[in-house]
Each structure stands twice: as C-alpha cells, then as structure tokens.
N, C-alpha and C positions, 0 to 999 in steps of 0.2 A: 753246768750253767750254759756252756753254748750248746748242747745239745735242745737244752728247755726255751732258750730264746729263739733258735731257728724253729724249732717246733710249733710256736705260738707265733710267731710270725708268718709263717704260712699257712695256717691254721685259722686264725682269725683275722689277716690280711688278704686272703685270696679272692673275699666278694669286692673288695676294695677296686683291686686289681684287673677283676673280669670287667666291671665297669668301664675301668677305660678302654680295656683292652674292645669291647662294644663300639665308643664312644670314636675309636680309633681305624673301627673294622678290619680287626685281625681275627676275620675268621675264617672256619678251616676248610679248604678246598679239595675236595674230592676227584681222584682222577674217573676220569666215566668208565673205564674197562671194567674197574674194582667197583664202580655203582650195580654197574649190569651182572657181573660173576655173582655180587655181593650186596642184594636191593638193602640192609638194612644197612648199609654204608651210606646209602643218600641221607638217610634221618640226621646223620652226622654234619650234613654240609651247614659252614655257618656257624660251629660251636668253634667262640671264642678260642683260640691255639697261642701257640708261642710260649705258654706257661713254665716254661725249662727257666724266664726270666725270675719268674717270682720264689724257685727254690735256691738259684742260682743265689740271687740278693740277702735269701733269707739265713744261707750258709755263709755269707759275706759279715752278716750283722751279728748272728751269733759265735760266729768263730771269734772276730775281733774285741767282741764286748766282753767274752771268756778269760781271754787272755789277757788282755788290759786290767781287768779287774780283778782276774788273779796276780797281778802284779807281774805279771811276763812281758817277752817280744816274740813276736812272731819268729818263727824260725827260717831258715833259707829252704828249708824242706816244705815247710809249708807253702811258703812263697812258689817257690815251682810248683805246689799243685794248686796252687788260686790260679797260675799262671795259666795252664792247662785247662782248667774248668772254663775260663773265660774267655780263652783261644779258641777250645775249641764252640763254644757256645757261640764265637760271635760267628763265626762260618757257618754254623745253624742258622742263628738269626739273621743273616744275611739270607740265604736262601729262603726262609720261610718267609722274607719280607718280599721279598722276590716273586712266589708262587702269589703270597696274599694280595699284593699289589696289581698283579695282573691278571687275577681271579685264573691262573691255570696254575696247572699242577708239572712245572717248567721255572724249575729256581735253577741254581747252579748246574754246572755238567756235573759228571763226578769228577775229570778229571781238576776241573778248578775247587774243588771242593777236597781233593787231596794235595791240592797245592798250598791250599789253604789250611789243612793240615800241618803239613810239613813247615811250613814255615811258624808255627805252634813249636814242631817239636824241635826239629836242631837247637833252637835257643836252649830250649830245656835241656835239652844233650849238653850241651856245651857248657850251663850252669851249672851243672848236676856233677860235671867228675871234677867242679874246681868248687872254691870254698868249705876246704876242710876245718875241723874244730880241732880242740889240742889235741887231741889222740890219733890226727891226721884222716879222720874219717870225711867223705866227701859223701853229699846226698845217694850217687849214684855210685855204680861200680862200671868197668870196665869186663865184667865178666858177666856170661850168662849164670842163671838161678833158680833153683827151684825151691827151696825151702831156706836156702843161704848160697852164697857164690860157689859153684862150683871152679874150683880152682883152674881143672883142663881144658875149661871153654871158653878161655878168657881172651875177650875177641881181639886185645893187643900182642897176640901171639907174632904176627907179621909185621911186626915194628908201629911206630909210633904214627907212620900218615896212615898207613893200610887199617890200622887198628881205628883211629877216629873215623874212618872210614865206615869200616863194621859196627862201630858200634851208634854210630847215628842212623844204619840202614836200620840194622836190629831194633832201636825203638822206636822207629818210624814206623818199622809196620807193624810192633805192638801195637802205637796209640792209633794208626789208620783202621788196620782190622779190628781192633774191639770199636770205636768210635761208629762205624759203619754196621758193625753185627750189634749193637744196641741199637742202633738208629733202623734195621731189618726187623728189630724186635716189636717197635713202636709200633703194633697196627692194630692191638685192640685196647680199649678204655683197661684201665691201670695197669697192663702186662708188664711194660719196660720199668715203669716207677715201682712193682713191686718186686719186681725181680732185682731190680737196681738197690734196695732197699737192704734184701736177704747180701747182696753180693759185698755192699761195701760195710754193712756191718761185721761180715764176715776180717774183712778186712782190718776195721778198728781193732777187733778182738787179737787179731794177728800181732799187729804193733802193739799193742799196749802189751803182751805176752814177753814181745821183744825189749820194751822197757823195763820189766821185769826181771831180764835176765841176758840183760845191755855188759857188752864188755867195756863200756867206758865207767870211770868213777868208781863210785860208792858202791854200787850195783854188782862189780867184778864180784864182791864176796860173797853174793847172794848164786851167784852162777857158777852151775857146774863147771867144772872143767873141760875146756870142749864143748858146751852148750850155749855158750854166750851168743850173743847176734851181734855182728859190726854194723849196726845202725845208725845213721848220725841223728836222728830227729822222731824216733818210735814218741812218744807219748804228745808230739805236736802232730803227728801222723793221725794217731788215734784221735786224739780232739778235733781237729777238722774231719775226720770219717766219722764222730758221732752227729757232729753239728749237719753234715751233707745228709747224712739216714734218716733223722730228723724230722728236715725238712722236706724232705721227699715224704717221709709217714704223713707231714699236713699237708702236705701237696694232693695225696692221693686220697686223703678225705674227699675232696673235691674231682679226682680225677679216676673213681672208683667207678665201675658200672652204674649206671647210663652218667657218662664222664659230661661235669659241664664244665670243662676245659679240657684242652689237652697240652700235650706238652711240646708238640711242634720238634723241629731237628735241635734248634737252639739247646733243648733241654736234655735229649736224646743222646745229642753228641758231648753234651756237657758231661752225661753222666759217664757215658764211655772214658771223654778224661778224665774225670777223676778214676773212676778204676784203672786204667796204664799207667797213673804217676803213682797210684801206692803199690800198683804187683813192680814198678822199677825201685819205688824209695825206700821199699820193704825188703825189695832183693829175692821177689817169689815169684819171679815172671813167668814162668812155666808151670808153675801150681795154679798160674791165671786160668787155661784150658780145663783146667775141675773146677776153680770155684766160681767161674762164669762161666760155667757148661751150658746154662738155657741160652747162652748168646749165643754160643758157641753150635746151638743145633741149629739158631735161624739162620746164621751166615751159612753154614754148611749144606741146610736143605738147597739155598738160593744157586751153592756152586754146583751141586749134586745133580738138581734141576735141570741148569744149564747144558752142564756135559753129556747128559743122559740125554737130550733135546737135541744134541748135536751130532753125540753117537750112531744112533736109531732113527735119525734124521726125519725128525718132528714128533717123535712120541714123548708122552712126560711122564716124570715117576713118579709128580706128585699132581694133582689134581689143580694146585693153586701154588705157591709159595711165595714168603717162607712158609713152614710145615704149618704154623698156625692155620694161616688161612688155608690148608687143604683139609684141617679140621672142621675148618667152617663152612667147608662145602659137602662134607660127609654127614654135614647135619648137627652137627655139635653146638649147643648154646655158647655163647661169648662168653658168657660166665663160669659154665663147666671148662671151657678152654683154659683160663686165666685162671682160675684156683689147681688147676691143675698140674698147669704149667710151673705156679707159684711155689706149689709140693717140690716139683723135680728142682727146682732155683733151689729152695730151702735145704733137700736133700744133698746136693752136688755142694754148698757150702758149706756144709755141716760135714760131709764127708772129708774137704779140702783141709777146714780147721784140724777135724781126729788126725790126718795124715801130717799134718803141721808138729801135731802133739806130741804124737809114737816118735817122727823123727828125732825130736831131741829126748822125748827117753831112752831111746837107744844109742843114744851120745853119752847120757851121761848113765847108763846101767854101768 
C-alpha cells in the first residue's frame, strides 16, 4: 500500500507540481564551462529543478498512510531514516534555492554543505545506539558491518568517549560520501533516479530477508541457527524503501530522457540519505561499496581525476568528470550512457543481494 500510494502520487502529481515549480522560477541553471564542453547542456537551462521535493513528499504520504492503515506506528528506525531523507534534502534545497535564486551555479561551499551534513548525522548517531526494544536491540550498532556486525571492528574497542568518538566519525563519512557521490551522479536526465531506484530496492529486499529470519520473537523459529539478523526494525525498514523506489519510479516517468524536471541537490542528497540510514539500520555498511557501485564509480572517477591532474601536473585521465560526462564527450548519446550505466547499477545490486544470500547459507549449511 505505501509503495502504491507514493507511486501514484508522483506519478500523477508531478505536472501539478512543475506548474508551480514555473510559476516560482525554480529553474535549472547551467554552469557555462559544462555549456561550452557539453552544448546540448544549454537546451537544459530553465527545466523546472528541485524535484527531489516532490518524491521526497510522496515517500512522506505513502509511507505514513501505509502504516496508519495497517494499523501500526512508525518505528524509531524509520524515524531516523525520514530524519535523514529530510536533513539531508533540506541542504540540497538550500543550495539549489541558492544557485536558482541568483541564476549562478554558486549555492553552498561544499564545506558548508558538509556541515550541514553533519549536523544531519550525529543526531542520528546518537538516536541510533539508544532506544532499544525488549531484546535490547538499538537501530544502530557500535560496530562496523558488512552483511551483519562484525564483532572485531567494533569501534568501542577504546573505551566508551574514544568509541562515540569513532563511531559518529564513521557514519559521517558514510552519509557525507554516499550523499555527494549521488549528488556526482546527478548529471544526466534519469541517471541518479534510476540508479537510486535499482540501489534501494536492493535494499528493501535486504530487510525484509532480515525480517524473515529476525532473531527477535516469533521469527527466532523460523531462523537458522546462527542466521538470524539483530535488526530492530527490518520490515519498517523495507516499507519505507518500497515507498521511496516508488516514488522515485513516478518521479522518473517524468524525469526520463529529455527530463522535464530534474531533481536538483535537494533530491540528490535525499536519495543518498536514504541509502546511509539503511546500509547503517540494516547493518550492511560495507556491502554499501557493491550495492551502490555506479555511485561509487562517479565519486571515484571525480578523486581519480583530481590526483592524476595534480600528479602529471595538468594532464587528465578522463576527458570530462565524473566518468559519465567523459562519456559524453567520446561521443556517447545520453541515452546510451544512462541505460547503460543503469545495467552496471542493476548488475552490482543484484550481485550485492546473491552476496547477502550465500552469506547466510553458509551460516546456516
């Protein structure tokens, strides 16, 4: 149900939406270097942006009309990750009100822009290892993860300040690096929305797997021994990552090649939090690096770039970046770029899931 309500609310609310968004002149500003590299960038300038509001809203409506009506409460898991969708969306939308307002392409620094991160995530740190349920389970852990906590990497190994210490640096630059390597992604019509779509559905399947074979309750009997997940909130997890894919699927009707909106940082960095609050509230934080691999290539071509520029002192290794746009200057259709891109998304999630899979069958062989 909340998957079907955010779905149709972005879906058949987005002409609604661009209207104002006209009406308002939030459109989208093109920096001139990427006009001249990239002429079919200028056609762009002026398409209604900021749209990360309208999937944002339509995960907001669907999630809670879900739950409500199925007779529930939202969870404390949940709540940290609306927390984060919306944290980090508003430092998007600040920035992208920024650039539209002063018609340049000059919103935030980045440094205020990881400030304004950060002050997203410590709260969530800090919520995340208190309000346990009766089996003492808290959203988050104190330990690093990759498909469950790994016991030895548990960043309160050096006592209890050194430990809060680590492990608010540690999610911080989870949700700063993915937040930004999605917002790196955003630069051609539907890339980030459908990449974003493969990654957190990827996600839902993860938790609801976990709710399946939950060591709390009723569920303990259904789990192998040794297979179980210490999750506190897996199938409130899953419901808000159907409702957010969703709405990103009607999002990207509208925001498919030749895109008439876009989705601006606001939507960008939204989607980025959401994927850090489920690889933290999942406990898969390092399976993150496979199942957000296409993010994972644009932040890296952008570091790769840099150093290589700096090394060789002025030469570059990619023509343009991120790697997309060096695509796009080899001659590549936007279109060929983006379905193709869309495959390796598809593939590296689908691989991430098997890898999720195998690991507890070989827990519980």
């Amino acid at each position: 149900m909340a998957a079907a309500i955010s779905l149709a609310f972005t879906l058949f609310l987005t002409p609604v939406f661009l209207r104002l968004f006209r009406k308002w002149g939030w459109g989208q500003v093109i920096r001139t270097p990427e006009a001249i590299e990239n002429p079919s960038h200028e056609a762009k300038r002026g398409t209604p942006t900021m749209g990360g509001v309208i999937f944002i809203l339509g995960t907001l409506v669907g999630y809670f009309t879900g739950v409500f009506v199925g007779g529930g409460v939202p969870s404390v898991s949940a709540l940290l990750l609306i927390w984060v969708m919306i944290g980090f969306g508003a430092v998007g939308f600040i920035d992208d009100y920024m650039k539209v307002r002063s018609q340049r392409s000059l919103g935030l620094s980045g440094w205020r822009k990881i400030i304004g991160q950060l002050l997203v995530m410590v709260p969530f740190g800090i919520v995340a290892l208190n309000f346990p349920n009766r089996s003492g389970q808290t959203p988050a852990s104190g330990a690093v993860s990759l498909f469950r906590d790994i016991p030895w990497l548990n960043l309160f190994v050096f006592g209890v300040i050194g430990g809060w210490i680590l492990y608010l640096v540690w999610i911080s630059v989870i949700g700063v690096a993915t937040s930004n390597s999605v917002n790196l992604t955003d630069g051609l019509d539907g890339l980030a929305a459908g990449a974003g779509i493969l990654v957190v559905t990827s996600y839902g399947l993860i938790a609801f797997r976990q709710f399946q074979q939950s060591c709390v309750g009723e569920s303990i009997e259904k789990a192998a021994i040794g297979g179980c997940y210490e999750v506190r909130d897996p199938l409130d997890l899953a419901v808000i990552a159907a409702a957010f894919a969703a709405s990103l699927i009607g999002f990207l009707w509208w925001n498919a090649p030749k895109a008439k909106v876009f989705m601006g940082d606001v939507g960008s960095m939204s989607i980025g939090g959401v994927i850090t609050a489920l690889a933290i509230l999942t406990r898969t934080e390092l399976l993150l690096f496979v199942i957000a691999g296409v993010f994972v290539l644009s932040s890296g071509s952008v570091i790769l770039q840099r150093a290589y520029f700096k090394i060789t002192r002025g030469k570059r290794l990619f023509l343009m970046s991120p790697f997309h746009h060096h695509l796009e200057m080899r001659g590549w259709s936007e279109v060929t770029i983006v379905v193709r891109l869309w495959i390796i998304a598809g593939l590296l999630a689908v691989s991430a899931v098997g890898l999720f899979y195998v690991e507890w069958l070989t827990r519980v062989s």
